[in-house]
ZAVEX-241336 format. One record per residue (C-alpha): y, x, z. Coordinates in steps of 0.5 Angstrom, whole numbers, plus 500, padded with zeros to 3 digits. Layout:
// ZAVEX-241336
YXZ ...
This chain:
// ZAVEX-241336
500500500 507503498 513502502 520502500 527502503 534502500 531500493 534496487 529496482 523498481 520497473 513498471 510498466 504496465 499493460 495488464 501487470 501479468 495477470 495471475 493476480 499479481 504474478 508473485 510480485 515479480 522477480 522478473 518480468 519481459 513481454 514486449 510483442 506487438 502485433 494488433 496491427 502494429 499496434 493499431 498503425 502506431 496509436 494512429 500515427 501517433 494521435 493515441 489518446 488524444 483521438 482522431 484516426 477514426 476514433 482511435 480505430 474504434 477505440 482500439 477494436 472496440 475496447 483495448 483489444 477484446 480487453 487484451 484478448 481477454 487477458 492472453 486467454 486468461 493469463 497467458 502473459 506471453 508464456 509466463 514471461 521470463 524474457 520476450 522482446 520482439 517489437 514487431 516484424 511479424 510477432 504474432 502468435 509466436 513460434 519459429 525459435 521465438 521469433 528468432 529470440 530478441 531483436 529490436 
């Protein structure tokens, strides 16, 4: 357990932090919306996790995005957010006016 004191504002960052579970330590949350695909191109251009093309392709399809699927269909993470930053040309599964919402 962490104890603070004489703090303002603590970010995290996190990629499951809007989970049910831990929905009630926030006061306020943002949702970055990244496609899989645009998600999939930066982590290979990137040399995400220090794995080859190849493998980041399987690691990606394999394991962070069932993971991820999970969590939207668990947590609506989307829905809960109290903000929405388009980081994606195409957000998926979005509607019109949030499409509109936030530019990058």
């Amino acid at each position: 357990m962490f104890e603070f004191r004489d703090v303002d504002i603590i970010l995290l960052e996190g990629i499951f932090l809007l989970k049910r579970d831990y929905r009630e330590h926030f006061e306020l949350t943002l949702w970055v919306d990244c496609s899989f695909e645009s998600a999939m191109k930066r982590a290979v251009q990137h040399a995400q996790e220090g794995l080859s093309p190849d493998e980041t392709r399987r690691a990606y399809e394999t394991i962070f995005f069932p993971a991820q699927q999970l969590h939207f269909e668990r947590d609506n993470p989307r829905a809960v957010a109290d903000l929405i930053i388009n980081n994606d040309p195409e957000p998926a599964n979005c509607t019109e006016r949030e499409r509109r919402s936030i530019k990058p």
